[in-house]
N, C-alpha and C positions, 0 to 999 in steps of 0.2 A: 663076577664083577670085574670090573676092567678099571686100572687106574688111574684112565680120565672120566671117570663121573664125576658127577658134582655130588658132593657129601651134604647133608644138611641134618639136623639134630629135628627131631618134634619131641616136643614137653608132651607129655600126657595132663589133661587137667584129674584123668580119672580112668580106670581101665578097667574091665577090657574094653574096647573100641572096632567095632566094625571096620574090615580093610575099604572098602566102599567109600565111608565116611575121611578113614585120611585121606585118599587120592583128593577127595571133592576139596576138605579144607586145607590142604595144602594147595589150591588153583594147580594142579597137576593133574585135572578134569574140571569140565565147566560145571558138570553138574552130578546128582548120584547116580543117574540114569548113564550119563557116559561115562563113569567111573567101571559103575556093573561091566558094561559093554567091553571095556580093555580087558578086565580082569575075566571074563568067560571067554574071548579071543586067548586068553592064553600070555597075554605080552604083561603081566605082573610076577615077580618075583617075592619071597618070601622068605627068608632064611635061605636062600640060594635054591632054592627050590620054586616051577611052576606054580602059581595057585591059579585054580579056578572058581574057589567057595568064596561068591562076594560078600558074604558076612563074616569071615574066617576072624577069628576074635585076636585081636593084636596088643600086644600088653609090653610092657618095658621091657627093652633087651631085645625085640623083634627088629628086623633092618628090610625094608619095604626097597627093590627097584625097579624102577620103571620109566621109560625113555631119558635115560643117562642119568638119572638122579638116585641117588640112594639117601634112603629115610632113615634115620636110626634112632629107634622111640627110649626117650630117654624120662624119668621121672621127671613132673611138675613142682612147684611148689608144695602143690594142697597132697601130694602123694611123699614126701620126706621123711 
């Protein structure tokens, strides 16, 4: 991670949550189809690590990057 990304926090409403599924609902893919497609290309990060596994189950405390944005899944509401 490089200290110009852009930071942004995701609430979880409930976990675990499919990495697929954050990319789509954060609009950081148009859809789950090209969310799959980054993330088997290799270009998603994961704990600072490559991932390839587009279901890889992402839960609070997880930090998602991908074209300069870092995700950092933080508890929802309904998860307190």
């Amino acid at each position: 991670m490089t200290d110009d990304m852009q930071k942004r926090t995701v609430f979880l409403a409930r976990e675990p949550v499919e990495l697929y599924k954050v990319l789509k609902f954060e609009n950081l893919a148009a859809s789950g189809g090209e969310a799959k497609h980054f993330i088997a290309d290799g270009l998603v990060r994961v704990n600072g690590s490559v991932e390839t596994r587009k279901q890889r189950k992402i839960r609070v405390g997880d930090e998602i990057a991908f074209d300069g944005i870092l995700l950092k899944m933080a508890a929802g509401p309904s998860q307190k």
